[in-house]
C-alpha positions as a Python dict, from the first residue, in 0.01 Angstrom:
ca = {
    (1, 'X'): (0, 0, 0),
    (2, 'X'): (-198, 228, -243),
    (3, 'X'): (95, 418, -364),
    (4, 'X'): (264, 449, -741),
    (5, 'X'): (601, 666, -670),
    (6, 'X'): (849, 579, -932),
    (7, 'X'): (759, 582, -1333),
    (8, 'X'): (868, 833, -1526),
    (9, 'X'): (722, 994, -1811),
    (10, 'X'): (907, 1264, -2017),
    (11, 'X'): (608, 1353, -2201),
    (12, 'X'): (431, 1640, -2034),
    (13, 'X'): (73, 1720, -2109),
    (14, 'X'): (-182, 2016, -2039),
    (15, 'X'): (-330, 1835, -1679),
    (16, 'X'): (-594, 1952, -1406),
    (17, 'X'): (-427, 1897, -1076),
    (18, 'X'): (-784, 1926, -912),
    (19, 'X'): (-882, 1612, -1141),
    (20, 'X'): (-601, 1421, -1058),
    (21, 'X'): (-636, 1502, -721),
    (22, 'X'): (-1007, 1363, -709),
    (23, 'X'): (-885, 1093, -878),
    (24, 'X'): (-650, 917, -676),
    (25, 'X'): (-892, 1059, -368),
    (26, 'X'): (-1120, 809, -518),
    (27, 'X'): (-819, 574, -548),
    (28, 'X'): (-734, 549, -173),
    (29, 'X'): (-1087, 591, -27),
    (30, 'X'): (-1070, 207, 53),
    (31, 'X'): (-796, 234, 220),
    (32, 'X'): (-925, 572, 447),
    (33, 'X'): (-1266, 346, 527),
    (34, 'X'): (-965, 26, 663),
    (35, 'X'): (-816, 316, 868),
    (36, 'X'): (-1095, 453, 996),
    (37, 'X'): (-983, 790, 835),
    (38, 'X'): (-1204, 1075, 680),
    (39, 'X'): (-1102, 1240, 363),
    (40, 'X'): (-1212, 1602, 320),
    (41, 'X'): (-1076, 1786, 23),
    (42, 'X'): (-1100, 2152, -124),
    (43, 'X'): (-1040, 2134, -490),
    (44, 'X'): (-1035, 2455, -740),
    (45, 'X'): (-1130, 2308, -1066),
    (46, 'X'): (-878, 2457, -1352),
    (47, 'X'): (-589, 2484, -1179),
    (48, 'X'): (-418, 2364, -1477),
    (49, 'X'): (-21, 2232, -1539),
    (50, 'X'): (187, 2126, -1776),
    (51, 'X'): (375, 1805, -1623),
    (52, 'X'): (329, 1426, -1708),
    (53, 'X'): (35, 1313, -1568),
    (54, 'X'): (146, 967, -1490),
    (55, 'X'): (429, 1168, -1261),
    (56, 'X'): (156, 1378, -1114),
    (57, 'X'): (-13, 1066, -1035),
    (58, 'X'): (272, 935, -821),
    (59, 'X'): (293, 1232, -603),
    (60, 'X'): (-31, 1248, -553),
    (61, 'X'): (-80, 923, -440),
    (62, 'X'): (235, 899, -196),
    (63, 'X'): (105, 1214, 6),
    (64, 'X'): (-199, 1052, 12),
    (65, 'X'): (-123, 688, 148),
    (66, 'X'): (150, 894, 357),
    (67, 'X'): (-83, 1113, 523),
    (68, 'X'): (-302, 770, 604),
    (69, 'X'): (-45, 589, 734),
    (70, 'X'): (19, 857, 1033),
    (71, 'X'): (-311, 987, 1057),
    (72, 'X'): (-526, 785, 1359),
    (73, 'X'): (-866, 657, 1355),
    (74, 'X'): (-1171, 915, 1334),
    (75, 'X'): (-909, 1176, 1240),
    (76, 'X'): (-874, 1360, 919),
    (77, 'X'): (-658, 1413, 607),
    (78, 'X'): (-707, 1755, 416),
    (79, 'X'): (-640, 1777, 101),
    (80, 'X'): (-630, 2121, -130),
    (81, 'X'): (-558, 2194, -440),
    (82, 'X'): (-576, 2593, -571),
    (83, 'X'): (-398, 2861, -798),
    (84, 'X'): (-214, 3116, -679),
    (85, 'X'): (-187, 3414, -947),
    (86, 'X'): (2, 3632, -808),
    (87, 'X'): (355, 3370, -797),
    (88, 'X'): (195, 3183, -1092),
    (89, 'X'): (169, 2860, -930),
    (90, 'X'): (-61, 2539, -856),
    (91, 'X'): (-89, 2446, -498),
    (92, 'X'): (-136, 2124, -373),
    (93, 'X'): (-141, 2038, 22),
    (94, 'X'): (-210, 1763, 242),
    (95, 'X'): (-212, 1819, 566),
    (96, 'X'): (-253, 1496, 824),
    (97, 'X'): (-370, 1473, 1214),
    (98, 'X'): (-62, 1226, 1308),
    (99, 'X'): (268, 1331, 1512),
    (100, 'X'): (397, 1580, 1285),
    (101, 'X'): (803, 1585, 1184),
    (102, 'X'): (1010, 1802, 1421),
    (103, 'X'): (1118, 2151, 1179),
    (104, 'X'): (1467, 2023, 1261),
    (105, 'X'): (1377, 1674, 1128),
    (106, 'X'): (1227, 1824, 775),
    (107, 'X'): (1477, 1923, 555),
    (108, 'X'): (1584, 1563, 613),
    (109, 'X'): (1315, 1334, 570),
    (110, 'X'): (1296, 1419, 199),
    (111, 'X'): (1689, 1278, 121),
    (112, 'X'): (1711, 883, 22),
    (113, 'X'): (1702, 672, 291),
    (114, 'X'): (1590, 877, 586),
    (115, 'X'): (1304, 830, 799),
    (116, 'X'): (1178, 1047, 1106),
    (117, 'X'): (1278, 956, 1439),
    (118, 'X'): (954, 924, 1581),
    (119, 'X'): (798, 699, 1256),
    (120, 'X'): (668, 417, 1402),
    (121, 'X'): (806, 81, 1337),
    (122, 'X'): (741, -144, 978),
    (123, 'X'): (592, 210, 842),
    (124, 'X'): (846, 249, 542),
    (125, 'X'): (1179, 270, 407),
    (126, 'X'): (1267, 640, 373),
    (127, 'X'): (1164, 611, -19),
    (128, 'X'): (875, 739, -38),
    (129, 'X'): (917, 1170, 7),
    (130, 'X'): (1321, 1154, -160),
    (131, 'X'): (1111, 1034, -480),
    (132, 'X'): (809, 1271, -411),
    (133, 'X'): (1123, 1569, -376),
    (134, 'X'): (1258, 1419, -714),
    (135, 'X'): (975, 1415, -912),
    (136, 'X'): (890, 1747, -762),
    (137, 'X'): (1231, 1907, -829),
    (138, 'X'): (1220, 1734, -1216),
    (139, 'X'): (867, 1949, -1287),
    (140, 'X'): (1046, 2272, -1180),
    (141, 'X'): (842, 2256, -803),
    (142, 'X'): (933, 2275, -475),
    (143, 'X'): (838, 2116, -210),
    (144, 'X'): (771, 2230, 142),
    (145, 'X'): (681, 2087, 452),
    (146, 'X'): (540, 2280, 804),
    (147, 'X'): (350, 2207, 1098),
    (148, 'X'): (-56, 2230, 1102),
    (149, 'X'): (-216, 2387, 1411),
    (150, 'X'): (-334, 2076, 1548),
    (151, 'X'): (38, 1939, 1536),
    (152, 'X'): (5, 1710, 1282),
    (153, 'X'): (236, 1788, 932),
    (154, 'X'): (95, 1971, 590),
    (155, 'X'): (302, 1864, 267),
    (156, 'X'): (273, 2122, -8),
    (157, 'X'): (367, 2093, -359),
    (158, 'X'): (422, 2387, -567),
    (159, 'X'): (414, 2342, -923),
    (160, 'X'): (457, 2619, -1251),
    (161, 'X'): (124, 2731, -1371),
    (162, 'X'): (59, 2635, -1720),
    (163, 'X'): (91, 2948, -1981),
    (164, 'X'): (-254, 3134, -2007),
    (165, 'X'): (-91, 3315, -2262),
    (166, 'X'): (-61, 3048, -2452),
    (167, 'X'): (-384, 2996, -2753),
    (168, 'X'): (-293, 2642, -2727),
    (169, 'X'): (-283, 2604, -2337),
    (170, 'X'): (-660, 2811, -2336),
    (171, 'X'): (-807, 2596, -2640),
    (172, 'X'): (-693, 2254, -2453),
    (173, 'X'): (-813, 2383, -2138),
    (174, 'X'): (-1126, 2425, -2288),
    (175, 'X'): (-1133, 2139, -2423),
    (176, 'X'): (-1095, 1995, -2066),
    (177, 'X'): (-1359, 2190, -1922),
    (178, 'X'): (-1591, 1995, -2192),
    (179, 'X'): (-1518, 1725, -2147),
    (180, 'X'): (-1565, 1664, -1795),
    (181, 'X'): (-1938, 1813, -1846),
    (182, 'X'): (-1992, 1546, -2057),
    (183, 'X'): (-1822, 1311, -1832),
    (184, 'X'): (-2038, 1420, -1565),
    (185, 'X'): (-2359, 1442, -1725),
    (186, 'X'): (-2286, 1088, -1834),
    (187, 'X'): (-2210, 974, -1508),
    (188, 'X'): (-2533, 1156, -1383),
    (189, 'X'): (-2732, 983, -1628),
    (190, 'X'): (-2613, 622, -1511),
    (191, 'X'): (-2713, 719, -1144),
    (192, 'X'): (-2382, 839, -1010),
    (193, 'X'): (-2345, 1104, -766),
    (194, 'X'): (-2132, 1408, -920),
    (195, 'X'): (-2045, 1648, -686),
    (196, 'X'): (-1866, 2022, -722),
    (197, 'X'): (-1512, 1950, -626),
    (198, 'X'): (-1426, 2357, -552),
    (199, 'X'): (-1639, 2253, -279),
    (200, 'X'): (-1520, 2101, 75),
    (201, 'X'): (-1654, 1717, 64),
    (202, 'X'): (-1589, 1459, 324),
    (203, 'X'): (-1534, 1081, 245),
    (204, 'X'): (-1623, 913, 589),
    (205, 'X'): (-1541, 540, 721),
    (206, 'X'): (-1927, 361, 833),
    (207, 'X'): (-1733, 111, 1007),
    (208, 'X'): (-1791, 104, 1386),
    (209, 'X'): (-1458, 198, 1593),
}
């Protein structure tokens, strides 16, 4: 299992969700290609927090491995991350192509222990969302869970905004910004791809059915 849920790390720092996000995309892409699984993400660079990034991390990364474990072959996991000005928040979503969780089932699945009725067998233990939902509540978040149209479940995580009105926040921001050019431009120069991530990519499985 790809997944990191537990450490904790007081120290919050100025992050990029979208970064992370891409990160840990990266992270489980081996295990999408075992499951047959497609990846397809819609990232808005600068959608900046202030949270521990190792926590960020965690989340990330158990939504991820989550979604995986439900979704079926040649299906798809969607994956978002954007700001939302007007209630001064960070999104991030993952939506998956498995069963879904019944809406009565949802409020549920997120305490210790509990696991969905229809989960299938040997899947988990019922950790995995209760420490998700207390990372989630420690960062000020919320978390919510709904139905997709295709009847699988989306997971979103709602996270504080960092301060814009903040010098600081702006000048490390910046500093962010720069630094991934010259990450990228690096990375270009050794031959690796760089793509935009504000735009939709798709990480596909080339292993026969």
């Amino acid at each position: 299992e790809a997944t990191r849920v537990g450490p904790r790390d007081d120290q919050p720092e100025l992050v990029d969700l979208a970064h992370v996000a891409a990160e840990r995309l990266r992270f489980v892409g081996p295990l999408a290609e075992h499951r047959k699984a497609r990846l397809l993400d819609d990232l808005a660079v600068g959608t900046l927090v202030e949270a521990p990034q190792a926590e960020l991390e965690a989340v990330v990364d158990e939504l991820l491995t989550n979604a995986l474990k439900f979704t079926p072959a040649r299906s798809s996991v969607r994956v978002s991350v954007a700001p939302d000005p007007a209630s001064h928040t960070a999104v991030f979503a993952v939506a998956d192509s498995g069963p879904g969780i019944p809406p009565e089932e949802r409020a549920q699945v997120v305490k210790e222990g509990v696991r969905g009725r229809d989960a299938p067998p040997n899947t988990g233990t019922g950790l995995g969302l209760y420490l998700v939902s207390e990372i989630v509540a420690r960062l000020d978040g919320s978390l919510h869970l709904r139905a997709t149209e295709e009847g699988g479940l989306e997971i979103r995580v709602v996270l504080p905004l960092a301060s814009r009105g903040d010098p600081r926040n702006d000048a490390r921001g910046a500093a962010l910004e720069t630094s991934d050019a010259q990450r990228g431009q690096a990375q270009a120069t050794a031959g690796v791809e760089v793509g935009a991530l504000a735009t939709p990519t798709a990480t596909e499985a080339n292993d026969p059915r």
